[in-house]
N, C-alpha and C positions, 0 to 999 in steps of 0.2 A: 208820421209824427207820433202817434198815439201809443205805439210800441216802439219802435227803435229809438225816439229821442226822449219820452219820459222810462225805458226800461234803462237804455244808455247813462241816464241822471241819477234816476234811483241805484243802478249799481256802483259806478262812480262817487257817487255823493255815500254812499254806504259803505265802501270799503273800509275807513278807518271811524267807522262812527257804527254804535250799536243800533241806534232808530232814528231818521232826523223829523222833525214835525214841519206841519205846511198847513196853511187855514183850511180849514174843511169844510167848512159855508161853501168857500169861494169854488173852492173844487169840486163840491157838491152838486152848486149851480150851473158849472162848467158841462160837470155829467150828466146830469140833464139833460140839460143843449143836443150833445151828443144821441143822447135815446130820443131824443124827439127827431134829430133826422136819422136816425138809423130807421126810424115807424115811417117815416114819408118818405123814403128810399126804396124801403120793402114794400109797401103797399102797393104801389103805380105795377108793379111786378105781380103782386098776387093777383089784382085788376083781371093783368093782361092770361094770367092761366086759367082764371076762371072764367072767360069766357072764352077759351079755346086757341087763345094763342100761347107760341110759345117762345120763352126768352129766348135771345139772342146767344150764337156760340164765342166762342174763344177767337178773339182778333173780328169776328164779323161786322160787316157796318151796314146795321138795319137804319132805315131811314123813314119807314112804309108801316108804321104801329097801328090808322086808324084814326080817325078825326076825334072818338070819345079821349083816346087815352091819349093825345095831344091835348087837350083840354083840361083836361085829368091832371096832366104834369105841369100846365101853363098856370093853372092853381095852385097848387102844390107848391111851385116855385117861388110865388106872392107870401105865403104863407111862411115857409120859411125865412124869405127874407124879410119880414112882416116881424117874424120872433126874434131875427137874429139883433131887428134894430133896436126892439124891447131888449134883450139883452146886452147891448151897449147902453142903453137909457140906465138898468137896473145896475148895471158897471160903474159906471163914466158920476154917472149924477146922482139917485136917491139911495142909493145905497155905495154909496163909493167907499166911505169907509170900511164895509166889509173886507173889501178885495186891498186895500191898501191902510192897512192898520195902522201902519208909523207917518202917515203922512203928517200929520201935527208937529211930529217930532224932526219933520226934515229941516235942514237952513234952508233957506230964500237964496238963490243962487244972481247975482245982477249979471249983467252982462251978455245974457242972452239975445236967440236971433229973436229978430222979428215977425212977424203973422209971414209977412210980404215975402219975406226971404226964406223961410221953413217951407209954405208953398209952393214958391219956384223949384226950392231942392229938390223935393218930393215927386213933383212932376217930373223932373228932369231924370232923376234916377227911376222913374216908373219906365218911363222911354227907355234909356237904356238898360236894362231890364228885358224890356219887351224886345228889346234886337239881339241882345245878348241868347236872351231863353231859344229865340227862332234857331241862331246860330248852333247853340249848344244841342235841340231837338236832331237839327238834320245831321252834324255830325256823328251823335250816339245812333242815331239809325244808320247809318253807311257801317259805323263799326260791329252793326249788332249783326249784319248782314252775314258782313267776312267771320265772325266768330261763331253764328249759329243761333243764335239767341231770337226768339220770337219777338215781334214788334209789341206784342200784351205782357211779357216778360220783366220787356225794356220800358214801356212805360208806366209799368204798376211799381217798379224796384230801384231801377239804374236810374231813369229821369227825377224819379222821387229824391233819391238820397242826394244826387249829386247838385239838386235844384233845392234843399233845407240843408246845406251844409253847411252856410252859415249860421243857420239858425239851431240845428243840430250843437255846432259848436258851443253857442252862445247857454242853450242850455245846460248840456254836459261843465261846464265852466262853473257856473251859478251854482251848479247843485255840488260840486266840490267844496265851494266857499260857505255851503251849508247854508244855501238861501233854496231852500227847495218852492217857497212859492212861489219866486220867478219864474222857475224850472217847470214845475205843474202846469204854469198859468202859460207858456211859451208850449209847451206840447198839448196841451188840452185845447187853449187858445186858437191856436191856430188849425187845429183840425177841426175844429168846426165851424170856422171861417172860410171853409175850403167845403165844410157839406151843409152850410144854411146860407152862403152866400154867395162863393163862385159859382157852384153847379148852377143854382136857381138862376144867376143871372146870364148864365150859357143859355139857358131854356128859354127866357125872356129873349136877350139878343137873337136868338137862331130863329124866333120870329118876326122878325124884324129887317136882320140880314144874312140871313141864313138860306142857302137854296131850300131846304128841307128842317120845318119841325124839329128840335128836339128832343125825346121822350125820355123823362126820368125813367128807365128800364134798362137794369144790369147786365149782367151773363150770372151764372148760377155762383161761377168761384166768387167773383168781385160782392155780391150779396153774402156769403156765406164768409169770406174774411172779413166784411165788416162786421157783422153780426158779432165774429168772436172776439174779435179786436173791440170795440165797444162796449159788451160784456165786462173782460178780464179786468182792463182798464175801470170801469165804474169799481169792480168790487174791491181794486188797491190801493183805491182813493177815497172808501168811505170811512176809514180809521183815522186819517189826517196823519197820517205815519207812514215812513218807509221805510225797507231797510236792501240791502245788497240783492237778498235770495229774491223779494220781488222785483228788482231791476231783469232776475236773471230770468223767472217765469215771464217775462215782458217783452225780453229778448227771446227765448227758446220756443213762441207761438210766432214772432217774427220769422225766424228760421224755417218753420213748418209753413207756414204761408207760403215761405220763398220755393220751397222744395215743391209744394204742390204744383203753383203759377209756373214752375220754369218746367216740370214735365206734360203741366197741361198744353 
């Protein structure tokens, strides 16, 4: 998300425009988010080298980290999802109007659903969702078999893209119409939705109902692309401006990520 669908926005939304602008507070805040799980991501990692272990390789499935550093990540995981609810709180309610500046300005729409009924939807397409993603997972592995493709290839690239296509879209779209704070807020958004609050809650459930623990601890590539992907990203978002060529530098470290992952 972080690169391919706000680089994807920025170059799209840039093509016939010289700079577009997008609130920088909000984006500001968003990169934040982001550098605070990129530091509790890395650390559980550093943890584990310095006292004599060592990360896990490409495709491996370690299980056996260590009672501290299960601990170590079982915290960790509170903690993020601890921030991420504070930053819904600092979203949603005390400072709402940062992140949605025209909201005064919008009409009052009538005829909308109800609590009761938005609910049930919500659940309903979570489920299916949840059968769809299962179906779609085993498929791309049968295909990645017959083509060659590593199963850490397939799930860091091919599952990724094919599983935000919608949402891929939806940004790409927005930031043509020259609304690039959707667009920001739709790929920053949800990438750290995905590292302060899915992971952590993987780590919580997997003690729960999990045969085994488990531990916020990478492999060296998956640390080392986030690290620059989080990076790049903060530094093209602290001007509140964008324009085509930083869609393309957004894209062209996506590419080099891909090129590593798929001969790793």
């Amino acid at each position: 998300n972080i690169l391919l669908v706000l680089g994807a926005a920025m170059l799209v939304g840039g093509l016939k425009r010289d700079k577009q602008e997008f609130n920088r507070t909000a984006a500001n805040a968003q990169s934040v988010m982001l550098l605070l799980a990129l530091c509790a991501l890395i650390l559980p990692a550093v943890f584990q080298l310095v006292h004599g272990g060592g990360l896990p390789g490409v495709g491996e499935e370690r299980v056996n980290f260590g009672s501290d550093l299960e601990r170590l990540s079982f915290a960790v995981a509170i903690v993020l999802m601890a921030s991420y609810a504070a930053g819904l709180l600092f979203s949603l309610k005390t400072h709402r109007g940062v992140f949605n500046p025209f909201e005064g300005e919008e009409e009052e729409h009538e005829g909308g659903w109800s609590m009761k009924r938005s609910i049930v939807s919500l659940a309903t397409a979570a489920v299916l969702v949840g059968v769809m993603s299962e179906v779609l997972v085993g498929s791309i592995s049968e295909a990645s078999e017959t083509i060659g493709l590593s199963q850490f290839f397939v799930g860091v690239f091919v599952v990724a893209i094919v599983g935000n296509a919608a949402e891929h879209w939806v940004a790409v779209l927005v930031a043509a119409k020259d609304k690039m704070d959707l667009a920001v807020s739709i790929a920053i958004g949800s990438s750290a939705q995905i590292a302060l609050f899915v992971a952590p809650l993987l780590v919580l459930l997997s003690f729960v109902i999990g045969p085994n623990p488990m531990a916020l601890v990478f492999n060296g590539y998956e640390l080392g692309g986030l690290l620059f992907a989080v990076l790049i990203a903060n530094f093209v978002t602290q001007d509140g401006e964008s324009n085509w060529f930083e869609g393309v530098q957004l894209l062209s470290l996506y590419v080099v990520l891909g090129l590593v992952f798929y001969f790793a």
